[in-house]
C-alpha angles and dihedrals in degrees: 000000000000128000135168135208128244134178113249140278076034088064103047087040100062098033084053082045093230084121104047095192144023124216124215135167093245141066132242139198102195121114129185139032111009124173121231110223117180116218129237098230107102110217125183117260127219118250111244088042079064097045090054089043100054088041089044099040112022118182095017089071097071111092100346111199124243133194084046142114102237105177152304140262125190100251095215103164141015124182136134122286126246144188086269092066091064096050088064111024117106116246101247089046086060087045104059088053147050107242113179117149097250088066136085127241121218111202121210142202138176097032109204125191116204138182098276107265109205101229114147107245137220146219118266119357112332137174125267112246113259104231088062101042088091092043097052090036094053078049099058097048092056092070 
C-alpha cells in the first residue's frame, strides 16, 4: 500500500476532495489506492490558499493534524500538465496548485477522509508501514 506526504491544508484537502488533483513535478506510474499523510513541518501558506481554504473547507481547517495519515484518494491518472488544463479546470482547482506546464499532474478519484492515523511519513511515494495495512484497509472498507 503506497502513500504519499503533503503539507496541510494540501493533505486534508485532497483526502476531503475539495481539492480533486495534486500536482508534482514529477511523474508517477502508480495506479490505485494512495494514502494521503500530512507532514509535521509547518510551512507558511499563502494567503489567498488559506482564504479558499477557510471558505472550501470550513471547520476542517482549524487545527489540522500532521504526522498523520489523513485519508486516500484512487490515483487514476498522472500526466503532464498542458495549456489545455487551465482552459477546464475550475478556479479554486488551479489555486490550490501549482500548474505550470512543466509539472505533472496526479488525478484522483474516490477521495476518502479518516480519523487521522500517526504514522512518520516519507518523500516521494513510500510504503505504508505493515503493521497498519490491515488497519487502514479495514478503514477503508468501512466507507
Amino acid at each position: 500500500m503506497k502513500a504519499i506526504t503533503l503539507y496541510q491544508p494540501w493533505a486534508t484537502l485532497w483526502a476531503l476532495g475539495i481539492k480533486k488533483n495534486e500536482t508534482r513535478t514529477w511523474n508517477t506510474l502508480h495506479r490505485g489506492p494512495l494514502f494521503i499523510h500530512a507532514g509535521k513541518a509547518v510551512i507558511r501558506v499563502p494567503d489567498d490558499v488559506t482564504r479558499l481554504t477557510k471558505k472550501l473547507a470550513g471547520e476542517y481547517v482549524h487545527n489540522l493534524p500532521r504526522g498523520v495519515i489523513v485519508g486516500a484518494v484512487n490515483l487514476y491518472q498522472s500526466r503532464p500538465i498542458t495549456s489545455e488544463d487551465l482552459r477546464f479546470m475550475p478556479k479554486d482547482e488551479i489555486a490550490l496548485g501549482d500548474w505550470s506546464n512543466t509539472r505533472f499532474a496526479w488525478l484522483g478519484s474516490n477521495h476518502q477522509i479518516i480519523k487521522p492515523i500517526p504514522c512518520r511519513g516519507r518523500q516521494g511515494l513510500w510504503n505504508i508501514p505493515k503493521e497498519l495495512e490491515d488497519r487502514l484497509r479495514r478503514k477503508l472498507e468501512a466507507l
